[in-house]
C-alpha positions as a Python dict, from the first residue, in 0.01 Angstrom:
ca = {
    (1, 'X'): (0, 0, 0),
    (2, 'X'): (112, 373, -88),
    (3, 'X'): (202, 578, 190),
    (4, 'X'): (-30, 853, 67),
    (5, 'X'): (-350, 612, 23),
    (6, 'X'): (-239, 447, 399),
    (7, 'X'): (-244, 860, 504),
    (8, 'X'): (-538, 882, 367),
    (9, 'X'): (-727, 570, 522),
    (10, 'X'): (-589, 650, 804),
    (11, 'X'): (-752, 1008, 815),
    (12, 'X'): (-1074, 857, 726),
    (13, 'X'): (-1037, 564, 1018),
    (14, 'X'): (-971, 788, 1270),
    (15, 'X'): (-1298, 1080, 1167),
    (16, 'X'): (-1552, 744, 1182),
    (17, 'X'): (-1386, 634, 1522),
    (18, 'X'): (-1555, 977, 1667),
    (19, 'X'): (-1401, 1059, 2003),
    (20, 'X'): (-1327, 718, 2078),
    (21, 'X'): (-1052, 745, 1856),
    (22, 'X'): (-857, 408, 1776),
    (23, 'X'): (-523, 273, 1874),
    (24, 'X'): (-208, 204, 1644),
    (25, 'X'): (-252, -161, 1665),
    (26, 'X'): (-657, -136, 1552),
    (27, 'X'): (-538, 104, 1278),
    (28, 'X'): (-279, -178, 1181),
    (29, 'X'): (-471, -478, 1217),
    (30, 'X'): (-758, -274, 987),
    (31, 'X'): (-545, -160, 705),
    (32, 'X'): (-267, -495, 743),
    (33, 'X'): (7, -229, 788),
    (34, 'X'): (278, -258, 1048),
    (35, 'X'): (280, -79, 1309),
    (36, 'X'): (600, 72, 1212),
    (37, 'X'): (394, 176, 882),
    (38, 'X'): (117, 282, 1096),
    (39, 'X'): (328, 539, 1314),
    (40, 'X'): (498, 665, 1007),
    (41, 'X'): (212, 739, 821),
    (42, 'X'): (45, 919, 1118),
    (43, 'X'): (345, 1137, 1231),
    (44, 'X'): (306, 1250, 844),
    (45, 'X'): (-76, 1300, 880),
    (46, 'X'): (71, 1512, 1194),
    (47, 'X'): (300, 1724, 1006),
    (48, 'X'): (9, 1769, 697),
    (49, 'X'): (-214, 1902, 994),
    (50, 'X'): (23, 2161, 1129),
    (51, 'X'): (-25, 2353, 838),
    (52, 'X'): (-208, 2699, 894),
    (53, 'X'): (-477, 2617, 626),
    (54, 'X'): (-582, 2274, 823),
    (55, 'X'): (-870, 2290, 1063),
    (56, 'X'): (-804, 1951, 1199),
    (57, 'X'): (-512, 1836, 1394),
    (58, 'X'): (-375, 1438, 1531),
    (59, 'X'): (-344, 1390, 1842),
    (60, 'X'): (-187, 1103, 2034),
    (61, 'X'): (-272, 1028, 2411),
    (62, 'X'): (-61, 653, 2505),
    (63, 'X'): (-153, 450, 2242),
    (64, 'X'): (-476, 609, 2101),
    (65, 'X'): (-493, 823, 1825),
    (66, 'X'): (-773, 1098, 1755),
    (67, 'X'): (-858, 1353, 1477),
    (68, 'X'): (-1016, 1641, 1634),
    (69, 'X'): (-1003, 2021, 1580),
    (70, 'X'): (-731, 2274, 1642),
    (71, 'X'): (-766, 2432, 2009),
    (72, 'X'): (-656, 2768, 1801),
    (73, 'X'): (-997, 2749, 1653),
    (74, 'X'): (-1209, 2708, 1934),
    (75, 'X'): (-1382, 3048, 1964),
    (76, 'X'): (-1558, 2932, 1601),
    (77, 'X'): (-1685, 2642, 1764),
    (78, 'X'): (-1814, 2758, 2081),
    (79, 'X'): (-1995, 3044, 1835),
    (80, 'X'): (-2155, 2777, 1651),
    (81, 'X'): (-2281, 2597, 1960),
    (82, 'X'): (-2390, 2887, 2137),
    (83, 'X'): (-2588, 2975, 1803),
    (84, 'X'): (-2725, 2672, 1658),
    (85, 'X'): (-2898, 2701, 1303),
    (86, 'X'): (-3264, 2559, 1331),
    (87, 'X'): (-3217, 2248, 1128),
    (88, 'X'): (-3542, 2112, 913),
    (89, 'X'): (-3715, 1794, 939),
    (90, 'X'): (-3784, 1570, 716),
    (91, 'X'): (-4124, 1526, 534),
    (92, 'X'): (-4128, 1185, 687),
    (93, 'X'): (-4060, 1337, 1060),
    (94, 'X'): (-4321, 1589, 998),
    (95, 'X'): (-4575, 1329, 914),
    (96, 'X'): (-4459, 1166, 1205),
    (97, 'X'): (-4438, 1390, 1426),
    (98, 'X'): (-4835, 1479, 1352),
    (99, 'X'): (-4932, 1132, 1380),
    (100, 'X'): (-4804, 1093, 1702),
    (101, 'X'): (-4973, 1471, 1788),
    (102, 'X'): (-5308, 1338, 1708),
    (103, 'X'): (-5309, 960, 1809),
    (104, 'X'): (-5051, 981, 2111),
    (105, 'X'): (-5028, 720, 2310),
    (106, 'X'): (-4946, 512, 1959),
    (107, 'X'): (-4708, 252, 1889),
    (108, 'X'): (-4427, 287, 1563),
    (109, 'X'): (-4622, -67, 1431),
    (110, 'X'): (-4956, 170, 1435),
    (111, 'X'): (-4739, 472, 1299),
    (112, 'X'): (-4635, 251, 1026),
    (113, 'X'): (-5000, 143, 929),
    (114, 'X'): (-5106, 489, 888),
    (115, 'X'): (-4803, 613, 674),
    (116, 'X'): (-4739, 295, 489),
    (117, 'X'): (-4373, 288, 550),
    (118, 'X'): (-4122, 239, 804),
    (119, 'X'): (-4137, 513, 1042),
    (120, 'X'): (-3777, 410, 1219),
    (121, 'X'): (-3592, 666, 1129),
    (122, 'X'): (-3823, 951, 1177),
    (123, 'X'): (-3912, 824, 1530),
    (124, 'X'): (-3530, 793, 1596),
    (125, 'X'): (-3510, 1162, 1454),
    (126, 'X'): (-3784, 1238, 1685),
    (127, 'X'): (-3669, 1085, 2013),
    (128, 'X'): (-3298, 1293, 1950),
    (129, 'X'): (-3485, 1585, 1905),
    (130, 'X'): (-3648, 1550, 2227),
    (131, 'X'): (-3969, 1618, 2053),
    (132, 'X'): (-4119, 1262, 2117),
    (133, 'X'): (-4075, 1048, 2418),
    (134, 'X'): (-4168, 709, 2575),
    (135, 'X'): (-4502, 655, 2728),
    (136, 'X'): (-4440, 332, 2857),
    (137, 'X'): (-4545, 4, 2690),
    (138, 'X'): (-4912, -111, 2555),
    (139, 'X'): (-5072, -369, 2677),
    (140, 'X'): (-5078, -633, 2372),
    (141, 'X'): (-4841, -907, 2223),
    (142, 'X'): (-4464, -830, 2248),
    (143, 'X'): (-4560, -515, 2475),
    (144, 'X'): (-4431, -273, 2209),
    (145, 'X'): (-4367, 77, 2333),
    (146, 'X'): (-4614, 368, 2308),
    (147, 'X'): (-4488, 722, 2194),
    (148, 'X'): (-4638, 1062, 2308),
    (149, 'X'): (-4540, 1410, 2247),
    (150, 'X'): (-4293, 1589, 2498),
    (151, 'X'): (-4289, 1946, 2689),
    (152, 'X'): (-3995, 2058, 2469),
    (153, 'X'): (-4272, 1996, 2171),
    (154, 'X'): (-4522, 2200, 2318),
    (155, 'X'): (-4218, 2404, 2392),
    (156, 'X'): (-4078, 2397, 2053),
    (157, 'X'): (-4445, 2496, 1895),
    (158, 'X'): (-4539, 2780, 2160),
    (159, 'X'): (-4848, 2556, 2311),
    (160, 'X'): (-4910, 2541, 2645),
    (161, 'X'): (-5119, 2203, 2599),
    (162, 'X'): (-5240, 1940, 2346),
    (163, 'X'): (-5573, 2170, 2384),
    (164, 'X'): (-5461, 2424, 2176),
    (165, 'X'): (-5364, 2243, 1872),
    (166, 'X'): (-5614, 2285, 1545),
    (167, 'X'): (-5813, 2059, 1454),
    (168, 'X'): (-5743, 1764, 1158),
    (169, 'X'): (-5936, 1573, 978),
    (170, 'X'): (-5864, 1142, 1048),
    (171, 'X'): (-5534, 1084, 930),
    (172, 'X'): (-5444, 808, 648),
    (173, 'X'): (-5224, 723, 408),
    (174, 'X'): (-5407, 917, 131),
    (175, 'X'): (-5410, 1267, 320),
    (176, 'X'): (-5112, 1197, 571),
    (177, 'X'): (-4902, 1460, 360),
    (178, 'X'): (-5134, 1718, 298),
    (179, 'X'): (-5268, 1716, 687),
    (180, 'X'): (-4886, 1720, 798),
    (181, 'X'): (-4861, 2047, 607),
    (182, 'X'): (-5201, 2226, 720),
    (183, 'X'): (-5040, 2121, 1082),
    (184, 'X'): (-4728, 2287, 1054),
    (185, 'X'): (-4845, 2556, 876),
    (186, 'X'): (-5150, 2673, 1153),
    (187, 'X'): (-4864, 2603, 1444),
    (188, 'X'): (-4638, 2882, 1232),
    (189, 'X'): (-4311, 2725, 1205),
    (190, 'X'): (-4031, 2742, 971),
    (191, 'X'): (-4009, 2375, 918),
}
């Protein structure tokens, strides 16, 4: 293997790693490097990274090895958490989210029924978001867990209860994205 491509998986091992970052022998055993090669080729990723037009950096604590930002820049990230963009949902977390609005306490299997797809992602999307929550488990075969809305949705939405939503026609398949829209629209968010 090239020392630039083993640079280069390298990089790209140690961003999916995350925080946990991995350690020279994982990063050897992966690529089926030495770990001779494996030092070498990060003390070059090192050196790239020093350069004043990098935002990352290497760094090396015993024997694991992380890619995280420069400490230089870290006024630019605390600015960006203390000033997070509102980030849009999905169509499929919108319709979602207003099926679990209207028929809270409901199950994902009963979500799913009324969409007519998987709804796994957008109630994972959901639950992150703190916009959904657990509401304990219903009573039937395999004792599947029930969803409601939160407080940080009636937060999110300016309600101060399920009382003050508008009113919807029954949701199905047929008009699941035109009510999801109506929804949104009459709660006045930029979704």
């Amino acid at each position: 293997m090239k020392q630039k491509s083993m640079k280069a998986i390298i990089e790209g091992l140690l961003f999916a790693s995350g925080d946990e970052g991995m350690t020279i022998k994982q990063i050897s055993n992966i690529i089926e490097a030495s770990e001779d090669q494996v030092q070498s080729a990060i003390a070059e990723l090192k050196d790239d990274c020093r350069q004043d037009d990098r935002g990352l950096t290497i760094m090396q604590s015993h024997q694991v090895v992380h890619l995280t930002t420069k400490p230089e820049h870290s006024a630019y990230y605390k600015k960006m958490l203390d000033n997070p963009s509102p980030s849009r949902m999905s169509q499929a977390a919108l319709e979602t989210l207003a099926i679990i609005t209207y028929k809270q306490p409901i199950t994902k299997t009963e979500v799913e029924e009324i969409r007519g797809v998987s709804s796994d992602r957008p109630i994972k999307t959901l639950l992150a978001r703190s916009l959904i929550e657990e509401a304990g488990r219903k009573d039937s075969p395999g004792r599947p867990i029930l969803y409601r809305t939160s407080k940080e949705f009636l937060i999110y939405f300016g309600l101060t209860s399920l009382d003050e939503l508008p009113e919807i026609s029954d949701l199905t398949e047929d008009n699941l994205a035109e009510e999801a829209d109506l929804f949104f629209e009459k709660i006045d968010i930029e979704d």
